[in-house]
Residue frames as a rotation matrix with the C-alpha (Angstrom) as fourth column:
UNK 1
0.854 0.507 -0.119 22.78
0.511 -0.860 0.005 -5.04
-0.100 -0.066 -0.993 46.32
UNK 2
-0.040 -0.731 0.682 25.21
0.461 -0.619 -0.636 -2.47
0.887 0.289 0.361 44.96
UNK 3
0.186 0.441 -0.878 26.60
0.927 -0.374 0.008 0.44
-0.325 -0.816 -0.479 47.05
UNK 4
0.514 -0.016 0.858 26.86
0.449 -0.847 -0.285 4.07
0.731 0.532 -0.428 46.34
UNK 5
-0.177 -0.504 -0.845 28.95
0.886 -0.455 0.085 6.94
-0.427 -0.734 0.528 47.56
UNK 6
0.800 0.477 0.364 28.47
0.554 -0.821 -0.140 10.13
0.232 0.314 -0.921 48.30
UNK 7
0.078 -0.967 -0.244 32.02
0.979 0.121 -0.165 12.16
0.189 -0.226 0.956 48.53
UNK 8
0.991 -0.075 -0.111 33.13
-0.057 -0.985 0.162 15.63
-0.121 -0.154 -0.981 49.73
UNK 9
-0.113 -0.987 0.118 36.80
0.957 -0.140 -0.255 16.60
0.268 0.084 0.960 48.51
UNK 10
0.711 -0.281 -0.645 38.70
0.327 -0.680 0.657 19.59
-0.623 -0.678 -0.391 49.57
UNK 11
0.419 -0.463 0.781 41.01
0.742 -0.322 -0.589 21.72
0.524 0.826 0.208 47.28
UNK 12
0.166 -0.053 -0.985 43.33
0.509 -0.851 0.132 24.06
-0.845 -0.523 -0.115 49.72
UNK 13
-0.293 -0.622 0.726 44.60
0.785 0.278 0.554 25.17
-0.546 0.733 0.406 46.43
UNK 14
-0.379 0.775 0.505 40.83
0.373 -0.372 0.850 26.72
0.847 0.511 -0.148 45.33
UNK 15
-0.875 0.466 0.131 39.46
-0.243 -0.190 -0.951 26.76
-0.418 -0.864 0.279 48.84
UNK 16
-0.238 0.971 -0.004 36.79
-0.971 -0.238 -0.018 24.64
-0.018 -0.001 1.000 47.87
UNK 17
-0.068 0.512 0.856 34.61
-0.378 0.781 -0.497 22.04
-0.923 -0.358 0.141 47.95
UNK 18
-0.675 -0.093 -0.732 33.47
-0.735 -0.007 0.678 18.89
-0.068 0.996 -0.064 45.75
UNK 19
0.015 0.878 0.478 30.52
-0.798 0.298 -0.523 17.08
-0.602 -0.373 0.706 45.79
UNK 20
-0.623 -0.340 -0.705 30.24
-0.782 0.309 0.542 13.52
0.033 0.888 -0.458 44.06
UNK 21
0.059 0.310 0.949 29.01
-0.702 0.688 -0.182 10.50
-0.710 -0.656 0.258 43.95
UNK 22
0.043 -0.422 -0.905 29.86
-0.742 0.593 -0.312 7.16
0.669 0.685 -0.288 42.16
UNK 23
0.440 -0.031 -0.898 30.82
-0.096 0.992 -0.081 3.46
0.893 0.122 0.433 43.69
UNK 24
0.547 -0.702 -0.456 33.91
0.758 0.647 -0.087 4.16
0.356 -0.298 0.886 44.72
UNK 25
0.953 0.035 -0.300 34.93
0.204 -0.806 0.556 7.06
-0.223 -0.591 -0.776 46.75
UNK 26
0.204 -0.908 -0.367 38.55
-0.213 -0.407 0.889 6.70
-0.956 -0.103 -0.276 46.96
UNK 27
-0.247 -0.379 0.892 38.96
0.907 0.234 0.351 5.42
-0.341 0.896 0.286 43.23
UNK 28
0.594 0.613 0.521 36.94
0.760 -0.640 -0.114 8.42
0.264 0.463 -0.846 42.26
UNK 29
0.821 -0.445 -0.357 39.26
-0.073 -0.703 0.708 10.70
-0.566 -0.555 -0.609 44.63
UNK 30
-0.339 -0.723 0.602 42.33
0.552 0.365 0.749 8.85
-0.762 0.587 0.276 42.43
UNK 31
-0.005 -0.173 0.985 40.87
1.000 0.004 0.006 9.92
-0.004 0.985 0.173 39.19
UNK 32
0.964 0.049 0.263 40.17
0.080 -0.991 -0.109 14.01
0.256 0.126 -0.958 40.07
UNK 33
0.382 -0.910 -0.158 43.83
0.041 -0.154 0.987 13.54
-0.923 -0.384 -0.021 41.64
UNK 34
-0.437 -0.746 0.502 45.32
0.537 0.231 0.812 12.48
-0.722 0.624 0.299 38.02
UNK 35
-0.437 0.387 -0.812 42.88
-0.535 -0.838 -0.111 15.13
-0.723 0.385 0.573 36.21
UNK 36
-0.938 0.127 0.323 40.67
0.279 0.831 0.481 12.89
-0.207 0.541 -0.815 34.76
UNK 37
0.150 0.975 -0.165 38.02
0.929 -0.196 -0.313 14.98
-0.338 -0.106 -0.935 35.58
UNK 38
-0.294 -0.313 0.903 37.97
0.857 -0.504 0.104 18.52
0.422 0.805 0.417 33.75
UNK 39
0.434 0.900 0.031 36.33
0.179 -0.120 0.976 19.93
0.883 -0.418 -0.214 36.00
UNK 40
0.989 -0.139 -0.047 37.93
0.072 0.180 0.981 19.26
-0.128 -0.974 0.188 39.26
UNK 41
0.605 -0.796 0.006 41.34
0.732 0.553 -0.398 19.26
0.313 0.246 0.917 37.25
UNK 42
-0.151 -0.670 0.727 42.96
0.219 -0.740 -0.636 22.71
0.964 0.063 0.258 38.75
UNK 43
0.346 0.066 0.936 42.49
-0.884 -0.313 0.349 22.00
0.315 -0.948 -0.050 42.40
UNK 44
0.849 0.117 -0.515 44.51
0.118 0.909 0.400 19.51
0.514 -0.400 0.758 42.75
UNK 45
-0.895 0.135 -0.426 45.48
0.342 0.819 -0.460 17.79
0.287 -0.557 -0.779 45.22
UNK 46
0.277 0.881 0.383 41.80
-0.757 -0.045 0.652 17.17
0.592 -0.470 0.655 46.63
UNK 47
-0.917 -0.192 -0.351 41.54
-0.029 0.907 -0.420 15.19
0.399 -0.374 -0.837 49.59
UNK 48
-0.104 0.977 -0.185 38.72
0.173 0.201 0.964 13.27
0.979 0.068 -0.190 50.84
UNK 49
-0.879 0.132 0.458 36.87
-0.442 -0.583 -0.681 15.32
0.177 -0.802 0.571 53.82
UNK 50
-0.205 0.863 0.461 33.91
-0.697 0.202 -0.688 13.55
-0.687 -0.463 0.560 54.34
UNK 51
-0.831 -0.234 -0.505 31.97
-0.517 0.662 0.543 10.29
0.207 0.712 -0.671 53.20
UNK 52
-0.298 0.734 0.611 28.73
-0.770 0.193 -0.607 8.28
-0.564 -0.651 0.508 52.99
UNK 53
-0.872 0.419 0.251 27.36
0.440 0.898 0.027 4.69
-0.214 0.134 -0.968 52.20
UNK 54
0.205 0.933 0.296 23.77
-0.782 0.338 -0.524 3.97
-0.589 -0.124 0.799 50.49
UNK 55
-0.409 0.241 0.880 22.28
0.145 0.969 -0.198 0.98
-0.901 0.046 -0.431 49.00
UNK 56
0.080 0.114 0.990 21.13
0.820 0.558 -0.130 2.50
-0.567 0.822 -0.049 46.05
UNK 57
-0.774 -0.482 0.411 21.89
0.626 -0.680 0.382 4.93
0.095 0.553 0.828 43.75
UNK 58
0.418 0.725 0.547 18.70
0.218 -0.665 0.715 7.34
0.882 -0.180 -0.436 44.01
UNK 59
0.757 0.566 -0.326 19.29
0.575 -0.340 0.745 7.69
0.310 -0.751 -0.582 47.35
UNK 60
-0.173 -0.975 -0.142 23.14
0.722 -0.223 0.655 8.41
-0.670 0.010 0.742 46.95
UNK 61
-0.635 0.188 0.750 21.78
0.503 -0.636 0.585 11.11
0.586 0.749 0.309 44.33
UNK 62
0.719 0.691 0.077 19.33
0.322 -0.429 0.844 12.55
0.616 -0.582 -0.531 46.99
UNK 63
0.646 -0.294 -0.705 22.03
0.692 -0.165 0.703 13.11
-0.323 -0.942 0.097 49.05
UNK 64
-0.182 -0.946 0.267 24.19
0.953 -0.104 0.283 14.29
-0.240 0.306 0.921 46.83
UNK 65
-0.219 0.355 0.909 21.91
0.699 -0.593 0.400 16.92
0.681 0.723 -0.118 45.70
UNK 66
0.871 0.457 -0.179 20.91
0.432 -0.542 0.721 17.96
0.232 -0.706 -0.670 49.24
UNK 67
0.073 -0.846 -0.528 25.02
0.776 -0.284 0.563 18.74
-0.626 -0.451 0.636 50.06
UNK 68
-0.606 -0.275 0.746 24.78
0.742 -0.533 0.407 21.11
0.286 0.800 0.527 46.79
UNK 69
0.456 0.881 0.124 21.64
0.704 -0.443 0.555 22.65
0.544 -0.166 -0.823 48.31
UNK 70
-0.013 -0.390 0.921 22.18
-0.523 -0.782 -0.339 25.97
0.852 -0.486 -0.194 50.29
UNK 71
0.511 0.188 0.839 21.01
-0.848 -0.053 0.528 24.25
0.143 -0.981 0.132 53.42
UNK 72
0.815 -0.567 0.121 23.69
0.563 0.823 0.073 20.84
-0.141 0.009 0.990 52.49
UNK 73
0.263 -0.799 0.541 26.48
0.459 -0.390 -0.798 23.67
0.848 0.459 0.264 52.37
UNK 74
0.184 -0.186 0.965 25.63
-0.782 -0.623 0.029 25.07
0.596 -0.760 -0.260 55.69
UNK 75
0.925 0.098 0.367 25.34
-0.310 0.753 0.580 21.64
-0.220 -0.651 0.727 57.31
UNK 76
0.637 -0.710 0.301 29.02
0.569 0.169 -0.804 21.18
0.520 0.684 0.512 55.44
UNK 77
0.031 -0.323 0.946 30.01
-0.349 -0.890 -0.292 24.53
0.937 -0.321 -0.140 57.10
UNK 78
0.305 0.105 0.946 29.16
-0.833 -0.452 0.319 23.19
0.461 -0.886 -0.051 60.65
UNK 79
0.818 -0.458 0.347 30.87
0.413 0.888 0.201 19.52
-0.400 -0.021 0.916 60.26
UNK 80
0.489 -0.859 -0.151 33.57
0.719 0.299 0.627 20.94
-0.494 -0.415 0.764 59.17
UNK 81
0.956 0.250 -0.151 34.31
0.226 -0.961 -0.158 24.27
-0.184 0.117 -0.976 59.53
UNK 82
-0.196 -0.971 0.134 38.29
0.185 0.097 0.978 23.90
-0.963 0.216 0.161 58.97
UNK 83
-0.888 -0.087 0.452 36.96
0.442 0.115 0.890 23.30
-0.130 0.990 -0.063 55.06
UNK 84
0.548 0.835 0.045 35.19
0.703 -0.431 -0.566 26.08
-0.454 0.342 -0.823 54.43
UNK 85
0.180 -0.466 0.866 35.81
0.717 -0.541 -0.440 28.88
0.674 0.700 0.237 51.54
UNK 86
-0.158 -0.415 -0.896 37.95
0.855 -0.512 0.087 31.54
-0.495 -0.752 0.436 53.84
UNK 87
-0.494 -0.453 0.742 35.78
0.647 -0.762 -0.034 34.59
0.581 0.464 0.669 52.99
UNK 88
-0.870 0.097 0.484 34.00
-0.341 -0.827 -0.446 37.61
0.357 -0.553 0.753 54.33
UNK 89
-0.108 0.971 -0.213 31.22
-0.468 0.139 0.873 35.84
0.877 0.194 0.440 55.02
């Protein structure tokens, strides 16, 4: 059985967040570090703020989608409110 990850990175840089998922967290954290990713490639440094295990992709894709969700951004906000975007809100 494979595993999956689900990843949260941190950009102080942007003040934001990054949702992923893929195999390998920290390889994956390596490649947005070396701007492999277009995307992620002007907040770097990202470091990794948060992390989860599944057994199979789908469910590592359910999760991933629920942290994008409004209510997986507040639950983000209240685990770890240090990494959160520092506006008026």
């Amino acid at each position: 059985m494979s595993q999956h990850e689900v990843y949260v990175l941190w950009s102080e840089k942007l003040l934001k967040r990054y949702v992923g998922s893929g195999r390998d967290a920290l390889d994956r954290l390596r490649q947005h570090n070396a701007g492999q990713s277009t995307f992620t490639r002007g907040g770097r440094p990202w470091i990794l703020i948060h992390c989860e295990k599944f057994d199979s992709k789908a469910e590592a894709q359910r999760r991933e989608r629920f942290l994008k969700s409004g209510a997986g951004r507040k639950w983000l906000d209240e685990m770890y409110p240090e990494y959160r975007r520092k506006t008026g809100r």
